[in-house]
C-alpha positions as CSV (number, residue, x, y, z in Angstrom):
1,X,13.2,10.3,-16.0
2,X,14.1,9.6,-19.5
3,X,11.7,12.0,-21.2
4,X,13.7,14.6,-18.9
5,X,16.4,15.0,-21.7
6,X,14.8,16.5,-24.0
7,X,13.7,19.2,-21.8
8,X,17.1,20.0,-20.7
9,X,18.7,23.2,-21.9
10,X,21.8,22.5,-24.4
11,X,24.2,24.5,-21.6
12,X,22.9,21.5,-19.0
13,X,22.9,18.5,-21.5
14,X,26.3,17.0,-20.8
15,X,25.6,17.6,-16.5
16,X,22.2,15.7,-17.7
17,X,24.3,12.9,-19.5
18,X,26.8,12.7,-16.5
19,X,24.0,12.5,-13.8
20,X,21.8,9.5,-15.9
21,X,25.6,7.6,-16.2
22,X,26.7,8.0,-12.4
23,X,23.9,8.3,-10.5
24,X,20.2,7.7,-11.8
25,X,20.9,4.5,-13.8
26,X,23.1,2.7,-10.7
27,X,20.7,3.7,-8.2
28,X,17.6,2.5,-10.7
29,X,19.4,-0.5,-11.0
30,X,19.4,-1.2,-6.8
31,X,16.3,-0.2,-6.2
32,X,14.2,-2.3,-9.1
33,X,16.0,-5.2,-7.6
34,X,14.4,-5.1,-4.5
35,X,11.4,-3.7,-5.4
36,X,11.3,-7.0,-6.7
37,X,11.9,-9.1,-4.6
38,X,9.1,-8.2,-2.4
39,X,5.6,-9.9,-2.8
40,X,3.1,-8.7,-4.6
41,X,0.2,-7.0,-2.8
42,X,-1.4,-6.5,-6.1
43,X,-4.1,-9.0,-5.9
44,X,-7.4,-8.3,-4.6
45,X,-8.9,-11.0,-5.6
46,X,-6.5,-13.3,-3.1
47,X,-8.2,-11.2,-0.3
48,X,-11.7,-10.9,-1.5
49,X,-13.0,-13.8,1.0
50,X,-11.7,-12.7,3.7
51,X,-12.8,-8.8,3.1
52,X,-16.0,-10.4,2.8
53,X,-16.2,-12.1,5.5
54,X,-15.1,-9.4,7.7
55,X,-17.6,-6.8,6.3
56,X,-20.6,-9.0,6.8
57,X,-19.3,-9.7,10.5
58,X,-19.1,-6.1,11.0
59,X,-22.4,-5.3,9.6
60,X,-24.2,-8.1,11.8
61,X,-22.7,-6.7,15.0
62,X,-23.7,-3.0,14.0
63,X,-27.4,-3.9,12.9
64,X,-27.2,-5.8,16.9
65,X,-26.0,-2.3,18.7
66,X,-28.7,-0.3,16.2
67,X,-25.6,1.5,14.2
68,X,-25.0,3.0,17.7
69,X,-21.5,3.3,19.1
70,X,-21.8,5.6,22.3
71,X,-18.6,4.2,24.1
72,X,-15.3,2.0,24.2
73,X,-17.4,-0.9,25.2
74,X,-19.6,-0.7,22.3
75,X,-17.2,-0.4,19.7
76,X,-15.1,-3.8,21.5
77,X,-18.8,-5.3,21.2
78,X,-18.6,-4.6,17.2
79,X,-14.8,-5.2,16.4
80,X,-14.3,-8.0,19.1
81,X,-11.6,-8.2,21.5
82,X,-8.1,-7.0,20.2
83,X,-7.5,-5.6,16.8
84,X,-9.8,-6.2,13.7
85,X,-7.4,-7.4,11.1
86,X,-6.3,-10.7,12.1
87,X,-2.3,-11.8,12.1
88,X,-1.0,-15.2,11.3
89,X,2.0,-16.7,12.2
């Protein structure tokens, strides 16, 4: 937003000025904050077991149906019961 300034026309420079004052640097301000204060989902290599894992459990149960899913009951057969990603508590 910055770089924005210097492609303003000279008639819209002190509107510009105004805006970056009242508005863009407050609301900047509020939202970095809790941007950071959530965690980091940044890391692949935290999850790189576990995508592992789950790929070569996958792969297993579609070499066992022949890469054939014809049906609801197949598919349950290759992602198990419930939902594929797993939740914790």
């Amino acid at each position: 937003m910055e770089g924005i300034r210097s492609e303003v026309l000279p008639l819209n420079l002190q509107a510009t000025i105004r805006y970056f004052a009242s508005v863009w640097e407050p609301v900047h301000t509020l939202v970095t904050a809790v941007l950071s204060l959530q965690p980091s989902q940044d890391d692949p290599d935290k999850f790189k077991s576990y995508i592992e894992a789950e790929e070569a459990r996958l792969e297993n149960n579609l070499r066992a149906v022949d890469y054939i899913i014809d049906g609801t009951d197949t598919l349950t057969l290759i992602t198990g019961v419930g939902r594929v990603e797993k939740v914790s508590t």
